[in-house]
C-alpha positions in Angstrom: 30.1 -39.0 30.8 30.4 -38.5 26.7 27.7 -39.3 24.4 27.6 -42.8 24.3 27.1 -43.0 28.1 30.8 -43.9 28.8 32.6 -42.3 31.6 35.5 -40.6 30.7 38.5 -40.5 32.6 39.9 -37.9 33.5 43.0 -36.7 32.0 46.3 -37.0 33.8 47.4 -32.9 33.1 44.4 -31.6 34.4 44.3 -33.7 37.5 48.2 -32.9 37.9 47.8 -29.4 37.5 44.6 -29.4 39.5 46.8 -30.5 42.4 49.8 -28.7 41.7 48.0 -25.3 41.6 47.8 -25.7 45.5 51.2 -24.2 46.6 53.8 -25.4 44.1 54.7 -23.3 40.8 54.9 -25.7 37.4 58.1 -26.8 36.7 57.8 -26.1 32.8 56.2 -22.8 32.2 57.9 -22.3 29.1 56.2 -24.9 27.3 52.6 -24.4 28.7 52.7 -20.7 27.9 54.3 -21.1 24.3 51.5 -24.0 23.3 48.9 -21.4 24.8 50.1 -18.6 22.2 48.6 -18.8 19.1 50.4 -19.4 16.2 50.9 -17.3 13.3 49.4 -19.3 9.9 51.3 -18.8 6.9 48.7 -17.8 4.0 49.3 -19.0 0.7 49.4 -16.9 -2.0 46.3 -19.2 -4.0 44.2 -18.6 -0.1 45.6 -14.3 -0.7 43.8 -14.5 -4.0 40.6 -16.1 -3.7 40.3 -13.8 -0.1 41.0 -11.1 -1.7 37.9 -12.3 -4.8 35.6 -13.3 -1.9 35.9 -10.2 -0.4 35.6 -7.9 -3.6 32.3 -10.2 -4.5 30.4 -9.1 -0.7 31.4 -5.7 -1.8 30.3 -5.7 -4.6 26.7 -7.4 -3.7 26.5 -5.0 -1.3 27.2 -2.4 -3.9 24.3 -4.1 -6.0 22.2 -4.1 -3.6 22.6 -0.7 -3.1 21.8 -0.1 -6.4 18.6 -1.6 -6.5 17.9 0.0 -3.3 18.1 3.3 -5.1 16.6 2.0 -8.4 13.4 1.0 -6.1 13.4 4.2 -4.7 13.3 5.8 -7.8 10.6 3.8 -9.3 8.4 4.7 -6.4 9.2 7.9 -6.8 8.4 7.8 -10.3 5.0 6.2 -9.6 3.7 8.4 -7.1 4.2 11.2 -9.4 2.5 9.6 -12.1 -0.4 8.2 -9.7 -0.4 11.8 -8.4 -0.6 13.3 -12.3 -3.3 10.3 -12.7 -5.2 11.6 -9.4 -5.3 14.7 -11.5 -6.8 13.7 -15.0 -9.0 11.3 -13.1 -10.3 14.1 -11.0 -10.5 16.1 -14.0 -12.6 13.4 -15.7 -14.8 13.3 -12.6 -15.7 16.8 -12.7 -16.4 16.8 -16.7 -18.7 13.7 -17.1 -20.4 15.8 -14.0 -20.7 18.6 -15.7 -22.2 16.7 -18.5 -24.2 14.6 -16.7 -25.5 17.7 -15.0 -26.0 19.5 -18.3 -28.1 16.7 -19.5 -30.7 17.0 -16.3 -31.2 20.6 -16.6 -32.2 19.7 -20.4 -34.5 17.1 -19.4 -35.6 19.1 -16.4 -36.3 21.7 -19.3 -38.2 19.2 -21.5 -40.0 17.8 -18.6 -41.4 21.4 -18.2 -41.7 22.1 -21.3 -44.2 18.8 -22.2 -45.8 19.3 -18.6 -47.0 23.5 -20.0 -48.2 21.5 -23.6 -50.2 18.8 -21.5 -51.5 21.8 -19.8 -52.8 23.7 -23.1 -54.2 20.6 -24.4 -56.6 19.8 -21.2 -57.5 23.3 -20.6 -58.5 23.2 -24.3 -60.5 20.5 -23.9 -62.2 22.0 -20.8 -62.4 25.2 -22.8 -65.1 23.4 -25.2 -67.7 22.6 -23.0 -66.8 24.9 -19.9 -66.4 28.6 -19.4 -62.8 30.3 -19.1 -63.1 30.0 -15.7 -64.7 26.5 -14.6 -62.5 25.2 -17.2 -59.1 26.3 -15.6 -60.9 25.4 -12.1 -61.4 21.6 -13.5 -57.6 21.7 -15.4 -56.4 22.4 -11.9 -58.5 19.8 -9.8 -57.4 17.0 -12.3 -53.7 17.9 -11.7 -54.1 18.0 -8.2 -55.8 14.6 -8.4 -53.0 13.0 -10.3 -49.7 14.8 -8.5 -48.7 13.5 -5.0 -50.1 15.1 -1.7 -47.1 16.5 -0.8 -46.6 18.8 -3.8 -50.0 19.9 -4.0 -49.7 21.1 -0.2 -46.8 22.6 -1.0 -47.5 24.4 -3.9 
């Protein structure tokens, strides 16, 4: 049955040579095996040229491509050296604005200190006026006790 739901009938060779195959040889082998030979084309020179551009064009793109296959590989190459060189500087710039930030909290740590010893002087002064040496440094420490967290003054 083809396509458009038609039987097809079946063609008179095949049915012959279905039947003939039984016992009897063909009587023309010389013209079924010739027609089952292929047969040699004659190119023309015009089809000689434009194979012969087709195939230098796929080499060629495959030449290209080969090319920017490299070219890629270069450029990655290229920017992994750079982002390594950049992993340098931007450890480098790491470890300086450290250094810097770390200079600037011992200076502060220092100044801290340093106001902390002149608060010091100034209430043990004013102890000093209306207490002896002694009850005055025993007050200058109770009021810094009061005022600093539990933790430190255990510690301490």
């Amino acid at each position: 049955m083809n396509v458009d739901g038609e039987e097809e009938s079946a063609r008179p060779e095949e049915t012959n040579s279905a039947s003939n195959s039984g016992g009897k040889k063909r009587a023309n082998e010389d013209t079924d095996s010739s027609a089952s030979k292929k047969s040699k084309k004659h190119v023309q020179p015009e089809d000689s040229n434009i194979l012969k551009k087709l195939i230098r064009e796929l080499s060629s793109d495959t030449t290209r491509l080969s090319e920017i296959k490299e070219k890629r590989a270069l450029y990655r190459e290229a920017v992994r050296e750079v982002e390594s060189d950049r992993t340098f500087f931007d450890l480098y710039l790491k470890i300086t604005n450290t250094e810097e930030r770390s200079e600037k909290a011992r200076n502060e740590v220092i100044f801290a200190y340093y106001y902390f010893g002149e608060e010091l002087e100034k209430r043990l002064a004013h102890y000093r006026k209306t207490n002896e040496e002694h009850e005055a440094k025993k007050k200058l420490y109770d009021a810094v006790k009061d005022q600093l967290p539990k933790e430190v003054t255990k510690s301490a």
